[in-house]
C-alpha positions as protocol buffer text, in pm:
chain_id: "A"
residue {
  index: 1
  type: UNK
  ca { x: 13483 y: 21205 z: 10191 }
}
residue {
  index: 2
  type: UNK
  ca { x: 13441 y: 20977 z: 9862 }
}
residue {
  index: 3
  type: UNK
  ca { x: 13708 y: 20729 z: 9799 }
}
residue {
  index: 4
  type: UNK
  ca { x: 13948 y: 20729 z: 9506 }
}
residue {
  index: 5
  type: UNK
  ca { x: 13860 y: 20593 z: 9217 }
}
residue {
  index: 6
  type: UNK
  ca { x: 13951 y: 20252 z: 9159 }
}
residue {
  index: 7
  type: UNK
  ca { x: 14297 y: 20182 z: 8962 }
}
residue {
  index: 8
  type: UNK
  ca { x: 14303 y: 20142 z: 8635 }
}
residue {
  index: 9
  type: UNK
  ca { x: 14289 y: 19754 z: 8541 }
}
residue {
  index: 10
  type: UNK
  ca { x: 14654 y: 19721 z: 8399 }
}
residue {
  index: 11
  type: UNK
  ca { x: 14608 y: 19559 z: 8030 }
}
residue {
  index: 12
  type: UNK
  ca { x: 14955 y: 19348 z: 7873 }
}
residue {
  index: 13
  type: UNK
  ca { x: 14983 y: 19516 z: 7512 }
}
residue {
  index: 14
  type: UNK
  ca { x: 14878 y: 19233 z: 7268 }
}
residue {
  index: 15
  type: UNK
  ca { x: 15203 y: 19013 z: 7123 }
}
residue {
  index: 16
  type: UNK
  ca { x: 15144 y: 19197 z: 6726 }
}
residue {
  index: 17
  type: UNK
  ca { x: 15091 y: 18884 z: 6465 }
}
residue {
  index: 18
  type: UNK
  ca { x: 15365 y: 18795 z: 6254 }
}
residue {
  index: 19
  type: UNK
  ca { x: 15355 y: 19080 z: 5976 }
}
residue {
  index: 20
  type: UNK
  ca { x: 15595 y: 18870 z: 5727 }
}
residue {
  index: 21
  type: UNK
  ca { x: 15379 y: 18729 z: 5423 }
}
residue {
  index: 22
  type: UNK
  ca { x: 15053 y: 18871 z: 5571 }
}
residue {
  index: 23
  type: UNK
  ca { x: 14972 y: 19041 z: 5192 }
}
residue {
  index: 24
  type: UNK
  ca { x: 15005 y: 18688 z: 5060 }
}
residue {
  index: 25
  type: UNK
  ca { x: 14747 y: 18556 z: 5277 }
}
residue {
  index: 26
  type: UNK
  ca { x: 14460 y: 18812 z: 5216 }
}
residue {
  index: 27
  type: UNK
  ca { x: 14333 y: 18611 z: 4923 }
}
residue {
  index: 28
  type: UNK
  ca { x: 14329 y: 18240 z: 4852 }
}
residue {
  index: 29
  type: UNK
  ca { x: 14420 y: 18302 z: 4484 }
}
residue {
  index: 30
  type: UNK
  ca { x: 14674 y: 18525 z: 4577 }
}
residue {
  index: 31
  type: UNK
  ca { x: 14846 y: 18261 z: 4804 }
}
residue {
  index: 32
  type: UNK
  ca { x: 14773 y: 18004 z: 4536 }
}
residue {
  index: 33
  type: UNK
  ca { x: 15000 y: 18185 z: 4270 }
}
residue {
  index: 34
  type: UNK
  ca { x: 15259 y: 18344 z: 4478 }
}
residue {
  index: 35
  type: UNK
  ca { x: 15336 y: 17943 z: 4634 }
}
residue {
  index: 36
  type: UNK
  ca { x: 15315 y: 17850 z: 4230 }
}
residue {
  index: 37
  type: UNK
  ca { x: 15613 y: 18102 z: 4181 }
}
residue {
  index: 38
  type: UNK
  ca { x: 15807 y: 17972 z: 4495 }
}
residue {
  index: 39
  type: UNK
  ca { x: 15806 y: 17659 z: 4431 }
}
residue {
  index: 40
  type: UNK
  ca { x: 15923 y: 17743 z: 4052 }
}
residue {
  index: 41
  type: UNK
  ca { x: 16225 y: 17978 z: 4174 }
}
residue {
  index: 42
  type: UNK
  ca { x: 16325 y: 17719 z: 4462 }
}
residue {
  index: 43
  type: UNK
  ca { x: 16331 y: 17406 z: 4189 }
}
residue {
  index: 44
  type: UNK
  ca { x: 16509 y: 17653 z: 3925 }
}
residue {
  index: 45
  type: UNK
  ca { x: 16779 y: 17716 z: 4169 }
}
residue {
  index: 46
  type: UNK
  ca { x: 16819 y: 17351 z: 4315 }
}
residue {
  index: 47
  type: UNK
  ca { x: 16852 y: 17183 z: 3992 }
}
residue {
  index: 48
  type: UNK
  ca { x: 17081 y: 17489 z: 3871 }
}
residue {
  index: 49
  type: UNK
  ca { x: 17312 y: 17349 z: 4170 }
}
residue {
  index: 50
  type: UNK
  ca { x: 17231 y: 16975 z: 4103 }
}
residue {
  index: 51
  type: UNK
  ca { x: 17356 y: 16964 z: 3810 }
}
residue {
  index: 52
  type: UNK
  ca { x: 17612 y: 17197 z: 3798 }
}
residue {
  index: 53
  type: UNK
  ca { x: 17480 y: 17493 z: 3598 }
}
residue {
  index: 54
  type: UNK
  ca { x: 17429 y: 17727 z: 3857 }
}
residue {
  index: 55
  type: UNK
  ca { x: 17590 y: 18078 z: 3794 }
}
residue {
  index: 56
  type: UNK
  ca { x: 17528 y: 18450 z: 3951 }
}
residue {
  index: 57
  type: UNK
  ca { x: 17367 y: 18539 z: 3635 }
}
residue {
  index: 58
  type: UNK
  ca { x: 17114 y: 18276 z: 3648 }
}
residue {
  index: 59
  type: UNK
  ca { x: 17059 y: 18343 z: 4004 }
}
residue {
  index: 60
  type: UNK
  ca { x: 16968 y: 18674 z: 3965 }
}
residue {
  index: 61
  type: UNK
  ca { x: 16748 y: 18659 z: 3716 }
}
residue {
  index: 62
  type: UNK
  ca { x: 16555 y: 18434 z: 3987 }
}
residue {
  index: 63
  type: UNK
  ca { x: 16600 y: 18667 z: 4212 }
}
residue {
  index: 64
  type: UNK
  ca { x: 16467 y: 18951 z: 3987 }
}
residue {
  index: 65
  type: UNK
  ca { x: 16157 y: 18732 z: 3928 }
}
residue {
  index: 66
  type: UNK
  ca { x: 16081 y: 18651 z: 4254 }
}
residue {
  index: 67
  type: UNK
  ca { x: 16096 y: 18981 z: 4363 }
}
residue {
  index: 68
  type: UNK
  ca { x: 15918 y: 19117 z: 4130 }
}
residue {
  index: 69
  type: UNK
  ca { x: 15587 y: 18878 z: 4082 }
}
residue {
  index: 70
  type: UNK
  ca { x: 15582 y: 18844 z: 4463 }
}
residue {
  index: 71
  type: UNK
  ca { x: 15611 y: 19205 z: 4509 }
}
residue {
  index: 72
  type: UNK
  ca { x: 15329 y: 19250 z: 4289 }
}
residue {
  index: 73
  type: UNK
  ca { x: 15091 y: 19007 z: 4461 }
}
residue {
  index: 74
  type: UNK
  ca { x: 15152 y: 19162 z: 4811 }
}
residue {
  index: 75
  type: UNK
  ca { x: 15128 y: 19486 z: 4639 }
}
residue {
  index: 76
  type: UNK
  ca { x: 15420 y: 19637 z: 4759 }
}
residue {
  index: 77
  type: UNK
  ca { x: 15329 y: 19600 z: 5111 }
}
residue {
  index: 78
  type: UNK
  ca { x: 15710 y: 19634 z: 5240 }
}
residue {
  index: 79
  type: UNK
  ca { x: 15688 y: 19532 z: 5613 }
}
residue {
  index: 80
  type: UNK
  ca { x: 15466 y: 19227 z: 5473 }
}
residue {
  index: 81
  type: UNK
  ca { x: 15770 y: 19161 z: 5201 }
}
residue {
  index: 82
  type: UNK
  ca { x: 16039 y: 19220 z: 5515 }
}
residue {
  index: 83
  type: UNK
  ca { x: 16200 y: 19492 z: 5289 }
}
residue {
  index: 84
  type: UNK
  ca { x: 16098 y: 19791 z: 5488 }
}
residue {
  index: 85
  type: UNK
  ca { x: 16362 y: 20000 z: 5712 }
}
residue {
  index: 86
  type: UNK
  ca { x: 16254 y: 19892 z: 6028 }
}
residue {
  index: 87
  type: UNK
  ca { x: 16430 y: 19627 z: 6243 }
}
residue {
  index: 88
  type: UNK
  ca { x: 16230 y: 19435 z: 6456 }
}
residue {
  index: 89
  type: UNK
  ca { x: 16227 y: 19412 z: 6794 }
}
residue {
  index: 90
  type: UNK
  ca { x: 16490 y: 19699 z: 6781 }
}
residue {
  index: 91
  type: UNK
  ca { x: 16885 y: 19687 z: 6650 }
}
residue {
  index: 92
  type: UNK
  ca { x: 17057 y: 19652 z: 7014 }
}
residue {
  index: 93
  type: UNK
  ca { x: 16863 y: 19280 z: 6988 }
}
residue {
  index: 94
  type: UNK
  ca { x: 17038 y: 19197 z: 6683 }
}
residue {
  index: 95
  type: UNK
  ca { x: 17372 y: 19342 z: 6795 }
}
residue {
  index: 96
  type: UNK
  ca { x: 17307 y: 19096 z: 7100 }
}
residue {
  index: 97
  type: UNK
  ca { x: 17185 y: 18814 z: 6885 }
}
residue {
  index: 98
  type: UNK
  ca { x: 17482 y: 18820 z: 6673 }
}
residue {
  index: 99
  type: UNK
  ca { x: 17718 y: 18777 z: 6932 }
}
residue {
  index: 100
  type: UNK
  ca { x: 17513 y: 18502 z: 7061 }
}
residue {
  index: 101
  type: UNK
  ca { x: 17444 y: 18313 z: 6728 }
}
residue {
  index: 102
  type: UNK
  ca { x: 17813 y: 18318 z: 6647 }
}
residue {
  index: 103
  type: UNK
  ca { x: 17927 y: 18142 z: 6971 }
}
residue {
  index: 104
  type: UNK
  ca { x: 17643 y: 17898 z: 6908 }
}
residue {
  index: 105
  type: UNK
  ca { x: 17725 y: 17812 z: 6516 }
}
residue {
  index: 106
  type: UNK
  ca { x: 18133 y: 17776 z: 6670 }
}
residue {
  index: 107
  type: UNK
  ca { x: 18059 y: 17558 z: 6934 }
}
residue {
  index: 108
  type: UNK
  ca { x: 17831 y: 17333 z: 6690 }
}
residue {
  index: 109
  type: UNK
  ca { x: 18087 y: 17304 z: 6434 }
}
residue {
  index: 110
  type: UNK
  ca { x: 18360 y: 17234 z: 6736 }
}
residue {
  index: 111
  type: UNK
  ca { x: 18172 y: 16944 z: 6843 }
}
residue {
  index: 112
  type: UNK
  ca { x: 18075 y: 16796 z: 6489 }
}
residue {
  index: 113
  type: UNK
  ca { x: 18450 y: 16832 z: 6332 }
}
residue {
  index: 114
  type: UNK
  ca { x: 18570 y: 16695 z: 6649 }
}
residue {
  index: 115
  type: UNK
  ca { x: 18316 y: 16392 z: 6639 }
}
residue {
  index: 116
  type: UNK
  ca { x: 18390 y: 16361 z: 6275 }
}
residue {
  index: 117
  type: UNK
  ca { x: 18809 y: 16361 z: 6323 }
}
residue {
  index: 118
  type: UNK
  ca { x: 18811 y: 16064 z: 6616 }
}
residue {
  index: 119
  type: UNK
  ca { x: 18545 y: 15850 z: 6416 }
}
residue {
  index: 120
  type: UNK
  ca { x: 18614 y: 15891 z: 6017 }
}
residue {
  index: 121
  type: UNK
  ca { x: 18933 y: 16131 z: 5998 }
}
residue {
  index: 122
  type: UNK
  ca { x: 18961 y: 16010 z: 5608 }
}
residue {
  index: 123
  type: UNK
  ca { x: 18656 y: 16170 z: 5549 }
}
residue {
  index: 124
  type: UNK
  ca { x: 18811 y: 16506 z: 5693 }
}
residue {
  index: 125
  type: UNK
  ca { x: 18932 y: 16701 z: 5379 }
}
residue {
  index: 126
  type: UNK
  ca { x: 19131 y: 17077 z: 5408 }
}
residue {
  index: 127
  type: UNK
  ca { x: 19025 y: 17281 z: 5096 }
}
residue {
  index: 128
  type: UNK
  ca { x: 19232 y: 17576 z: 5184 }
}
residue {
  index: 129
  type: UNK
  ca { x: 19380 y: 17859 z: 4918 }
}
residue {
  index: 130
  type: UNK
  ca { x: 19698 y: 17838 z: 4761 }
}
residue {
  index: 131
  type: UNK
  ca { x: 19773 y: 18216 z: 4857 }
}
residue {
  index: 132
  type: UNK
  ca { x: 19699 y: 18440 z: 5075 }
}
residue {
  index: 133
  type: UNK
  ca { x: 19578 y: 18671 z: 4744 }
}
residue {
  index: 134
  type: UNK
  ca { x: 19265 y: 18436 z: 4697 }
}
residue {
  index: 135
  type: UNK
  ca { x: 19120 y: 18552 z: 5024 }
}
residue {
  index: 136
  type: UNK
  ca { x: 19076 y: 18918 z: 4813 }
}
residue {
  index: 137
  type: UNK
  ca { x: 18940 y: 18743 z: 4487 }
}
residue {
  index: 138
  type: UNK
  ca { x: 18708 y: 18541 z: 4686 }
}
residue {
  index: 139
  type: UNK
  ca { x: 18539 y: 18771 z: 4937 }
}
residue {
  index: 140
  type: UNK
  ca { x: 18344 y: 19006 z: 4730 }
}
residue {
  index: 141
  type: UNK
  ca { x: 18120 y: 18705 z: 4604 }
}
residue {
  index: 142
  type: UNK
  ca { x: 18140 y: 18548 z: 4955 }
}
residue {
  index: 143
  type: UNK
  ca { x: 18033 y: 18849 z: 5128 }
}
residue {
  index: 144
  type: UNK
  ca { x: 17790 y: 19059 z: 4892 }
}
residue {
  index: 145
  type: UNK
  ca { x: 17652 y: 18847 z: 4572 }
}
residue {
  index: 146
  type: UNK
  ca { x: 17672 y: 18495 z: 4724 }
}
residue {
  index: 147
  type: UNK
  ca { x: 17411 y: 18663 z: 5077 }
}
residue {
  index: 148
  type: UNK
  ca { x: 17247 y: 18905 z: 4839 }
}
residue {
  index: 149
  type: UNK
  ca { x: 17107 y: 18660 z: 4591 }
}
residue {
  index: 150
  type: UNK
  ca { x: 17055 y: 18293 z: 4832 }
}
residue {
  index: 151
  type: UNK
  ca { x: 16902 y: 18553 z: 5100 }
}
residue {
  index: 152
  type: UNK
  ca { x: 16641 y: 18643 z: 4799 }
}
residue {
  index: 153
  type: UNK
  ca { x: 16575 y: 18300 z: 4698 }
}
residue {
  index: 154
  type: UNK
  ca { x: 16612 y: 18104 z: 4998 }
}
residue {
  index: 155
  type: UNK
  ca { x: 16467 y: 18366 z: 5263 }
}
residue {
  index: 156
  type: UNK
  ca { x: 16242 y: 18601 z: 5073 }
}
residue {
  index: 157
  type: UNK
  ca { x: 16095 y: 18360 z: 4862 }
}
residue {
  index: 158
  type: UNK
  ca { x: 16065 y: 18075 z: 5051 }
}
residue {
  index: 159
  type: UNK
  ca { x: 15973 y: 18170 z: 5378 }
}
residue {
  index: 160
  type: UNK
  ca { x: 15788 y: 18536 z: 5307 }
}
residue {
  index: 161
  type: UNK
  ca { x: 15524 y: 18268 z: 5076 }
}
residue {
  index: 162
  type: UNK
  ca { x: 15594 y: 17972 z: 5321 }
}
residue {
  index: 163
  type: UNK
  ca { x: 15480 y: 18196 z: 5657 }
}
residue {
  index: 164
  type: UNK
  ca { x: 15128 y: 18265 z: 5456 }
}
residue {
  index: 165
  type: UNK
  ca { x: 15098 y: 17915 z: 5375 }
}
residue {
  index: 166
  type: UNK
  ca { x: 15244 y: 17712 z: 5624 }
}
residue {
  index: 167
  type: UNK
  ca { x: 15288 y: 17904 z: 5908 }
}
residue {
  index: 168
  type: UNK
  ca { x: 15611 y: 17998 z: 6108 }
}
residue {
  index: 169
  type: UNK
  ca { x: 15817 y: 17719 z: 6216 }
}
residue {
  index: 170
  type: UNK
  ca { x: 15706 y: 17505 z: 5945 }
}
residue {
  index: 171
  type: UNK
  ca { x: 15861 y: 17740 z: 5705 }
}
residue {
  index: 172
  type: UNK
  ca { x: 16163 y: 17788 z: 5921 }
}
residue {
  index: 173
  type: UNK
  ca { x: 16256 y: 17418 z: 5977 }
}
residue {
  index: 174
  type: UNK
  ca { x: 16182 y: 17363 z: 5533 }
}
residue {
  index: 175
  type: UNK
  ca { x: 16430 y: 17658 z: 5464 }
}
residue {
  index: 176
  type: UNK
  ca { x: 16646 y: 17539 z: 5718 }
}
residue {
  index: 177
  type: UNK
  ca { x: 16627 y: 17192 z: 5529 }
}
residue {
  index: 178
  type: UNK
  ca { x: 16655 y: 17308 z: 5138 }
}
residue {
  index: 179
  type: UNK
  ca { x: 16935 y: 17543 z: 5251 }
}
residue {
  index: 180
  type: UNK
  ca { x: 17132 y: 17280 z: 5319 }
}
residue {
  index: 181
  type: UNK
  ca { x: 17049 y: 16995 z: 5039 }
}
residue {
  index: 182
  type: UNK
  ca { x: 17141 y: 17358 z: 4830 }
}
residue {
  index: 183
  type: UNK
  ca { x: 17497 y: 17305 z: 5004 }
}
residue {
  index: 184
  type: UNK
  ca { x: 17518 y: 16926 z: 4945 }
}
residue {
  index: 185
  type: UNK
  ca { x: 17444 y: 16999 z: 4577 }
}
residue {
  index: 186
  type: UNK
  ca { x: 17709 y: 17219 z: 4501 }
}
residue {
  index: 187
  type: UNK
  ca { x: 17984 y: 17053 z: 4684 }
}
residue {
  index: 188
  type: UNK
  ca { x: 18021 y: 17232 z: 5051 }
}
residue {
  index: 189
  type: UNK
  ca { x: 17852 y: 16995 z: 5296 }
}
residue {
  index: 190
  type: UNK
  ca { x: 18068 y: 17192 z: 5604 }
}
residue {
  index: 191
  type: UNK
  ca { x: 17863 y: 17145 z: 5938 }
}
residue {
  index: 192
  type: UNK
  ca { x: 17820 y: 17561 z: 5950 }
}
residue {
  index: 193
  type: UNK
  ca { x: 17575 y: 17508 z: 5612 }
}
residue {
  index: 194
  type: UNK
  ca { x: 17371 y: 17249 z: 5802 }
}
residue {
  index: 195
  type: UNK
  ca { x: 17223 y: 17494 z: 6073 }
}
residue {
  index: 196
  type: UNK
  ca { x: 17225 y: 17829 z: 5888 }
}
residue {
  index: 197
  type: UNK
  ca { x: 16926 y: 17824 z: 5695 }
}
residue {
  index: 198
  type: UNK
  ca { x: 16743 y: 17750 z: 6024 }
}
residue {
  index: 199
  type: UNK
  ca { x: 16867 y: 18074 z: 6188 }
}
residue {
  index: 200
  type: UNK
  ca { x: 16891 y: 18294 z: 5845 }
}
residue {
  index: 201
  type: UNK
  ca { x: 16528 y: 18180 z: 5839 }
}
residue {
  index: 202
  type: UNK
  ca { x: 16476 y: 18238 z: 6158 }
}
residue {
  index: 203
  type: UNK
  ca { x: 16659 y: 18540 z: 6122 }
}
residue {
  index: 204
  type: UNK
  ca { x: 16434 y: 18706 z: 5861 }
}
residue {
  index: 205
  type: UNK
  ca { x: 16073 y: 18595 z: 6065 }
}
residue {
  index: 206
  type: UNK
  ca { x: 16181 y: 18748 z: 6354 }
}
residue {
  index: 207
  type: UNK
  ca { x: 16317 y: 19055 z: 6270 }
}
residue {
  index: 208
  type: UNK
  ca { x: 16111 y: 19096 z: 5985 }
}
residue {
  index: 209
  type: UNK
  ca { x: 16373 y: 19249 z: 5716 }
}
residue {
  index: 210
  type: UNK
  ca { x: 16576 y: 19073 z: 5490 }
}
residue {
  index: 211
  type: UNK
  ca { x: 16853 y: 19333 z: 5563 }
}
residue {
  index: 212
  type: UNK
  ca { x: 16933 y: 19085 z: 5895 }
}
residue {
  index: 213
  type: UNK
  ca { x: 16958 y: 18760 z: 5773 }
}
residue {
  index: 214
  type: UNK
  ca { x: 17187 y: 18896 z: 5425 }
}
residue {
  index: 215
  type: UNK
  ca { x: 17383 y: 19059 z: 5722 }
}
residue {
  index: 216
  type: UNK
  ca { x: 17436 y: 18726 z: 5875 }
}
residue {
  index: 217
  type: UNK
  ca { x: 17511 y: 18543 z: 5588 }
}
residue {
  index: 218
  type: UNK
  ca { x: 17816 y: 18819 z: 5549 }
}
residue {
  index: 219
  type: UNK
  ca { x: 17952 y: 18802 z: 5849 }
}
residue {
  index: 220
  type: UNK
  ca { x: 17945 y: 18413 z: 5871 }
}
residue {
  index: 221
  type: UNK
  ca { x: 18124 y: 18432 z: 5541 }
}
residue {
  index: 222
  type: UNK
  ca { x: 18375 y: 18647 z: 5603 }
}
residue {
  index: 223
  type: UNK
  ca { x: 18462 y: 18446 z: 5933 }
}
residue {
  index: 224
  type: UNK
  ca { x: 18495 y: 18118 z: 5763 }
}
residue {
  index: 225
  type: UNK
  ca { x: 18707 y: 18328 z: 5482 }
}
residue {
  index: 226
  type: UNK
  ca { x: 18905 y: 18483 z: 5744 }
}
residue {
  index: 227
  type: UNK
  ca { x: 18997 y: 18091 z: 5925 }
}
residue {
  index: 228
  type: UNK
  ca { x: 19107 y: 17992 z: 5602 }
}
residue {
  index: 229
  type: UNK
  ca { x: 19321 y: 18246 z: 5525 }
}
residue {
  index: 230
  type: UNK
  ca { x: 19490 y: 18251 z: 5855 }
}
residue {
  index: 231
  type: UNK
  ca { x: 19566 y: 17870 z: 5794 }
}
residue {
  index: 232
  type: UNK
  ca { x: 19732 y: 17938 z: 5427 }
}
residue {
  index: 233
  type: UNK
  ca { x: 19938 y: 18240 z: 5619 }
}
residue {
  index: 234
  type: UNK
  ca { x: 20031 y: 18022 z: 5972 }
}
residue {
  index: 235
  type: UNK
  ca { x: 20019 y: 17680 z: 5650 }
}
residue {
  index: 236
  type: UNK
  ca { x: 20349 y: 17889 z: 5490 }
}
């Protein structure tokens, strides 16, 4: 009686390459230009916020730009831009990764505005609303323009370009690092705005949409929104 045939060797599916910026990367002029127009949008928008010129209108017209001349380059390759429909690994992940990036981000800005209150509490200042009606005024541009158009220039830009060029982390740890000089430059240095560009960045490589990290941005918005308006209403 012949014996069975031999199982099949079982083969681990290969880990698929990073898809973000791969357009960019097919050509060494290509890369050359669309780093040229990074770098341009990222300096526009820095020096916008250094010196105190920096308005949505401006911003968008960035935006616009960037979206546009990079899009072109990677000739509309959308999961290469991250602006395709698909979420990867899948959307129960993020739902997951939400939860756990919010109790992370608390806990960090627990520890630092504790450290911060026993060893220079002049240096703590409360910038709260004078009524509870500013919450309403402020969190459309909070929650949709402010994440729309940084997401553009700070995720999109930056690290779709910066994953061709540099490579992953690389990119991650340099948005993570401009996101927050951004924050320094127009006056909101709060310990939340030192670590979010590192996940947002983070964020937008993994999943590979921008849809995620402008998602983010929201919510963590509308949270610190939502603390300060519960201190003006519990404030009197």
């Amino acid at each position: 009686m012949p014996s069975p045939p031999p199982p099949k060797a079982q083969h681990s599916s290969p880990v698929p390459p990073v898809r973000i910026g791969r357009a960019l990367g097919r050509s060494r002029l290509t890369a050359v230009v669309a780093g040229t127009v990074a770098v341009l949008v990222l300096a526009c928008d820095l020096t916008l916020a250094w010196i105190g010129e920096m308005t949505d209108m401006r911003r968008a017209i960035l935006s616009v730009v960037a979206l546009c001349t990079l899009g072109g380059l990677a000739k509309w390759d959308w999961p290469s831009l991250g602006l395709g429909l698909r979420v990867q690994p899948n959307l129960r992940y993020w739902l997951k990764a939400t939860v756990v990036i919010g109790a992370l981000v608390l806990l960090f800005c627990v520890i630092v505005f504790t450290a911060i209150w026993f060893l220079a509490p002049a240096t703590v200042q409360e910038q709260l609303w004078g009524a509870p009606s500013d919450f309403w005024r402020w969190i459309p541009h909070a929650c949709l323009v402010t994440p729309l158009l940084e997401e553009t220039i700070y995720r999109f830009t930056l690290c779709m370009v910066g994953v061709a060029l540099l490579g992953r982390w690389p990119t991650i740890v340099l948005s993570g690092l401009l996101f927050a000089g951004l924050h320094v430059a127009y006056g909101n240095p709060s310990p939340e705005n030192f670590i979010a560009g590192f996940v947002l960045a983070w964020a937008y490589v993994k999943s590979e949409n921008l849809l995620v990290p402008i998602a983010l941005h929201s919510m963590g918005n509308l949270v610190v929104g939502l603390w300060n308006l519960g201190c003006v209403v519990l404030g009197g």
